[in-house]
N, C-alpha and C positions, 0 to 999 in steps of 0.2 A: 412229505417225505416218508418215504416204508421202507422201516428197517427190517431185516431178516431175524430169525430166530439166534446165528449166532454173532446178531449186531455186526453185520456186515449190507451194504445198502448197495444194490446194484444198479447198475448206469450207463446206457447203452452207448452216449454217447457226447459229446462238450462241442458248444457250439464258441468262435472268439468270432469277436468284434474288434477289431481296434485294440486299445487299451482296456476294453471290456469284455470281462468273458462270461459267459453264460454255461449251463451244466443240467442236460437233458434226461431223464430218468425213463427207463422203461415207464413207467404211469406217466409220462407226458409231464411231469412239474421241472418248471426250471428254476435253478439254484443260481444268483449273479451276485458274481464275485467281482470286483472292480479293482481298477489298478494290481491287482497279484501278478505274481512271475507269472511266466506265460509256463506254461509243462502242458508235457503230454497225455492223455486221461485216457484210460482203456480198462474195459473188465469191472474191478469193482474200486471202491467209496477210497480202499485204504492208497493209494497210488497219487489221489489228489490231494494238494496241499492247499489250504486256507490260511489265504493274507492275515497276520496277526490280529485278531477281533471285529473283520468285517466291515461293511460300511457303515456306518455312524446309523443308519438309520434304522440298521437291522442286530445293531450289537444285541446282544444276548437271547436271540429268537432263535435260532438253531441251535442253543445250548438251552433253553428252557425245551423248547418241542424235544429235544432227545431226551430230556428228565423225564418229561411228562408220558414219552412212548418205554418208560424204564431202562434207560441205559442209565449205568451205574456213575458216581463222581469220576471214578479213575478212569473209565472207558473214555467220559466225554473229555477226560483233560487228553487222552493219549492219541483220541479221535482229529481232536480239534487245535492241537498243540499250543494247548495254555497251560495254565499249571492251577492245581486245585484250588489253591489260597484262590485264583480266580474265578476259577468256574461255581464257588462258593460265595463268591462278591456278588458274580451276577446272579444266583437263586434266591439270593437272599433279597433281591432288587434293586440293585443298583440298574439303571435304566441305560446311562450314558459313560463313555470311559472318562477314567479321571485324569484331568489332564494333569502334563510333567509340570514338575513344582522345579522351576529354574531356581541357581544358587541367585543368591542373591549380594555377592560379594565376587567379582572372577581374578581368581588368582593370578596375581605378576609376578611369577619371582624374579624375571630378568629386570623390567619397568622398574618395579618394587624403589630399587634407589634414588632413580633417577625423578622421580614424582615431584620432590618436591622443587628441582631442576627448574621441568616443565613448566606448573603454575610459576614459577616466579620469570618466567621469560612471557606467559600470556599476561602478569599483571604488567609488568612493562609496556606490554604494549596496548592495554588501556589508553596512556598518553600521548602512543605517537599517529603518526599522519595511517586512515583506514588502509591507504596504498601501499606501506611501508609495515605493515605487520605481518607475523610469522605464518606461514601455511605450515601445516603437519608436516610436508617434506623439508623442511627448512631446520623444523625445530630438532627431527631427525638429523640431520644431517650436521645440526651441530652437537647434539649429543655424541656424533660417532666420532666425530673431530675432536673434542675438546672434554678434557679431561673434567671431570668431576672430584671433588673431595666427600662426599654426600657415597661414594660408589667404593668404598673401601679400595681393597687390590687391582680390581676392576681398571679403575680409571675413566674406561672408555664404555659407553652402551656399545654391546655388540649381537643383540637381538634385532627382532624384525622391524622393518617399519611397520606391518600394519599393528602391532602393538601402539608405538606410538599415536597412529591416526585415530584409533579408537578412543585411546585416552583423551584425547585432544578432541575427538567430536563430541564427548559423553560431558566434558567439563566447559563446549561454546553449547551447548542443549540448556543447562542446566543456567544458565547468565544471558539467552535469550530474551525480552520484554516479552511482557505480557500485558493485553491489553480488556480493556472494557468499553463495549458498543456504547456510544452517547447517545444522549438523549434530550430535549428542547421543551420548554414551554412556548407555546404562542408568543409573536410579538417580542423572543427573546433575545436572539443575535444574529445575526448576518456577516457570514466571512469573505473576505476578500482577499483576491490575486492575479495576480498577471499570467494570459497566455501569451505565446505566440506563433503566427499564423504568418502565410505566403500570402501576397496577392498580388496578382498582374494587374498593374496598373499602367496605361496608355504610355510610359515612357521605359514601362519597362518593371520587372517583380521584385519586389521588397519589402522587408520583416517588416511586420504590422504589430504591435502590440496591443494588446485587448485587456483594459481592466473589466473584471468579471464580480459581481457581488450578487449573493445567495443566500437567500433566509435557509438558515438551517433547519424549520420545524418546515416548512411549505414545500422546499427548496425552488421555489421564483426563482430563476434569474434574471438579470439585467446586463449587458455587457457594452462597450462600448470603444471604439478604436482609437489611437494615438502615435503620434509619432515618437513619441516617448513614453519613461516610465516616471519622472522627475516627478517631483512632489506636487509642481503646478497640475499635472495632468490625474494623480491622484485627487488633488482636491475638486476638479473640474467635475471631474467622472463622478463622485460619489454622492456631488452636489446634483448633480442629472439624474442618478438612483433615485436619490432620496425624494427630488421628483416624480421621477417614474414609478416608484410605486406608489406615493401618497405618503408618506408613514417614512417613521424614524425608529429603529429598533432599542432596545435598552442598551446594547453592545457592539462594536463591531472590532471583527477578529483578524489578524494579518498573521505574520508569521511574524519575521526579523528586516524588513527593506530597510538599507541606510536612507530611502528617502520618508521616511515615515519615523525612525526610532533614531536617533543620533547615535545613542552608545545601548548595547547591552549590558546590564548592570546586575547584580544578582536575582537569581530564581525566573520570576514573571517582572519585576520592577524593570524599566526603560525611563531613558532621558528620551521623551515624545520631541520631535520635531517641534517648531512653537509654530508654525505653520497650522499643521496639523491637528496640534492642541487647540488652535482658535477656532477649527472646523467642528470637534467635536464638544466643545465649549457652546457655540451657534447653536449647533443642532440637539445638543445634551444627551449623548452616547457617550458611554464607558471605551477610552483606547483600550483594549486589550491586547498581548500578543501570546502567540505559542514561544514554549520551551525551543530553543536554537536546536534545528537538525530534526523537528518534531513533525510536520508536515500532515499526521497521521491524527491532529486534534483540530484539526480542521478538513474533515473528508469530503464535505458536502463539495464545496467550492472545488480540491482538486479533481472531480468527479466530472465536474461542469467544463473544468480546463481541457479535460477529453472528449468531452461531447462538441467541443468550439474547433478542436481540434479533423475529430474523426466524423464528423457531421456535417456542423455548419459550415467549414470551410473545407468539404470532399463533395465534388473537386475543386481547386484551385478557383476562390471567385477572380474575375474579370470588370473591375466597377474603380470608380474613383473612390476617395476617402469620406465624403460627403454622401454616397450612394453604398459604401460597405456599413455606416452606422444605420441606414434606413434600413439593410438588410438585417441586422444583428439583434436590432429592436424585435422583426417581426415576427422574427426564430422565436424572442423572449416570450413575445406575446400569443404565439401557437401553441408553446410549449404550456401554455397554462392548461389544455384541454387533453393531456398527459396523464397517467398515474405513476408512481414513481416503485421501486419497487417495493415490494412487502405492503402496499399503501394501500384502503379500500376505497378513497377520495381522491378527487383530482387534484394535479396541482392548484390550481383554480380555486377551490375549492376552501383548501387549505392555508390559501397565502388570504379570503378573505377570514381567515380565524387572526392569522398572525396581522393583518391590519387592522383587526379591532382589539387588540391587548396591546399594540403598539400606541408610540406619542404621536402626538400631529407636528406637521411642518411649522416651522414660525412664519412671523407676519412678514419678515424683512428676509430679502435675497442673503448669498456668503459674496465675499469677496475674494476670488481662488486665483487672484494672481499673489505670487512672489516677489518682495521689494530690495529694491540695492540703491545705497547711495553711492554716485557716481560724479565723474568731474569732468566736465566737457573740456577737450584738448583748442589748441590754436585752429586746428581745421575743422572746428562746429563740430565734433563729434564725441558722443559720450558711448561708454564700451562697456556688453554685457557678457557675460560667458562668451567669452573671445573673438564676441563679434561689436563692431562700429556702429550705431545709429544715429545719423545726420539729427541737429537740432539747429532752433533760429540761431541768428547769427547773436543777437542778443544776450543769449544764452552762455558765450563762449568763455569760457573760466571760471563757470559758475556752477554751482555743486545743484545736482538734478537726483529724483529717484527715479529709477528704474522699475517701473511695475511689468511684470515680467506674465500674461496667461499664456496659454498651448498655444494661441494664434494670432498671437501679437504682443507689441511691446510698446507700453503709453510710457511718454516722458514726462514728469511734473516737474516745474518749478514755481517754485510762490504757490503753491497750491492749486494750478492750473496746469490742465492738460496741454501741451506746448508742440508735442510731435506724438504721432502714431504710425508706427510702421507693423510688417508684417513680420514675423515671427520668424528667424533664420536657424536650422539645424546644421548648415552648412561648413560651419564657421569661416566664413566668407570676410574678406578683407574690410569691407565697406556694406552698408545696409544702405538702403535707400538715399535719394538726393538730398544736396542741403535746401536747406527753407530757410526763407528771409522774413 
């Protein structure tokens, strides 16, 4: 830039762009100014006006080069309309502007009363139903209704709502969780849960449920189909994992199923199904569960529930129930040769770390049926979750258990298996024929 002898800089002509304007000087240098008013430039330097302190990357470069070509402090502040205390910041070096120091306190006086109103209608509803709590415009619109003693002469809020919503997002920001990424040792825990998935099956499409378990360090999965979620088919399913991978972890994690935990009890303690206690008794795994409505300490597994979801079953499989577990298996088994994200190992890889710091299987099978004592009626039939299963005639008035797995239902009496029928979801009047 050449300034003239009496500090006046001439410029034949201003080129715009856009939202960008450029500033041509008889010597061919261009001067870009960005986002400034748009004006119109003719003749000389004093007619154009510069965007308050330029662009960021050029702040104080046209007020040093004018220092350094001898324009005086006052010219450059009068030139470049800043004011001296500035044009003295940036000589002395300041490189970058300083940014605005926001209050740090924003004044209510209308709110001001009403505040403490507010919090005590959002501690309220701490305890009621997620559905049935206050939105900003609600809490609004009872402040303007409903009188106050907290509000002096007032009575009534008669400022803005967006006061209100403000107040109200600043104090759900602040009561937000916060969380911290987990993390696993080998061989440590594996979490378990239910999806569920569509499938066309030969008579026609129907919910399939998929218990799914996932080493948290490796993330293997395992997953396998059902026609329920009942504690028989929990015990079935996890009995097949634990085969399936080889290995027994030191934990395994659920959420809250009533067919796994009978009551919720304080903090992490549960009354464990006794079921399910014998399972993890057998195999010697810690039950654990998550905190109720927690979902979020067990991420691996809900992870997997998406992938069973948006994967293995897109699109819609077409298979019976005996040919959707051949299918669910093979997924398990491809998915080892994966990396997972952030991972520099395969899944594969990894799940053989977590089977060597895991326990081994025991010598002896689980037994994953469910038992009921029951009492055979006048017509040979004893009755299990509201369904009839035919027993000998022998039998008739005489008190039977019910072993109840996923696929069937053995009858004992005296200690001997006496009938075996097929497993009814239907609840169908009668189960199978009588036997003599």
């Amino acid at each position: 830039m050449r300034y003239s002898k009496g500090g006046r800089t001439e410029c034949s002509q201003s080129v715009f762009h856009g939202d960008r304007r450029s500033k041509r000087t008889h010597f061919g240098e261009l001067i870009g100014v960005e986002n400034g008013p748009t004006v119109a430039v003719s003749g000389s330097f004093e007619s154009f006006r510069f965007r308050a302190l330029g662009a960021k990357d050029a702040y104080g470069g046209r007020i040093r080069r004018a220092h350094r070509d001898g324009m005086s402090i006052r010219e450059i502040a009068r030139r470049f309309h800043h004011s001296r205390q500035k044009v003295r910041q940036i000589l002395r070096g300041e490189s970058e502007p300083r940014p605005y120091a926001k209050r740090s306190r924003q004044s209510a006086p209308k709110l001001g009363p009403f505040k403490a109103r507010i919090l005590e209608i959002l501690k309220q509803d701490e305890s009621s139903p997620p559905k049935q709590r206050h939105t900003a415009m609600r809490i609004f619109e009872r402040l303007r209704d409903e009188d106050s003693d907290d509000a002096g002469d007032e009575g009534r809020y008669q400022s803005a709502y967006d006061s209100v919503r403000r107040f109200v997002k600043q104090h759900r920001k602040s009561k937000r969780e916060t969380f911290i990424p987990l993390d696993h040792d080998p061989g440590q825990r594996v979490e378990a849960d239910f999806g569920e998935i569509q499938v066309d099956f030969p008579d026609g499409r129907r919910k399939v449920n998929v218990l799914i378990l996932v080493w948290s360090y490796s993330n293997a999965p395992f997953a396998i189909a059902f026609p329920t979620q009942r504690t028989e088919a929990i015990l079935e399913g996890m009995a097949q994992a634990f085969g399936f991978f080889g290995c027994v972890p030191k934990e395994v994690w659920w959420d809250n199923p009533p067919t796994v935990a009978d009551a919720v009890l304080s903090s992490r303690e549960r009354k464990v199904n006794s079921r399910y206690a014998a399972l993890a008794s057998h195999f010697a795994f810690e039950p654990l569960f998550c905190l109720p409505a927690s979902g979020n300490e067990k991420p691996v597994v809900e992870n997997r529930v998406k992938t069973l979801e948006r994967k293995w079953s897109t699109p819609i499989p077409q298979m019976q129930m005996a040919e959707l577990n051949v299918y669910l298996r093979e997924c398990c088994v491809r998915d080892h040769d994966r990396k997972s994200s952030g991972k520099t190992e395969t899944i594969g890889v990894r799940f053989e770390q977590d089977r060597d710091a895991s326990a081994g299987l025991p010598k002896h099978g689980f037994d994953t049926s469910i038992r009921r004592e029951a009492k055979v009626d006048k017509y040979q039939f004893a009755r299990f979750d509201n369904v009839s299963y035919s027993v000998p005639r022998h039998c008739a008035f005489q008190s039977v258990t019910m072993k109840a797995y996923v696929d069937r239902v053995e009858i004992v009496h005296q200690n001997a298996v006496v009938a075996t029928h097929e497993r009814s979801y239907l609840r169908l009047p009668t189960c199978g024929g009588h036997l003599k």
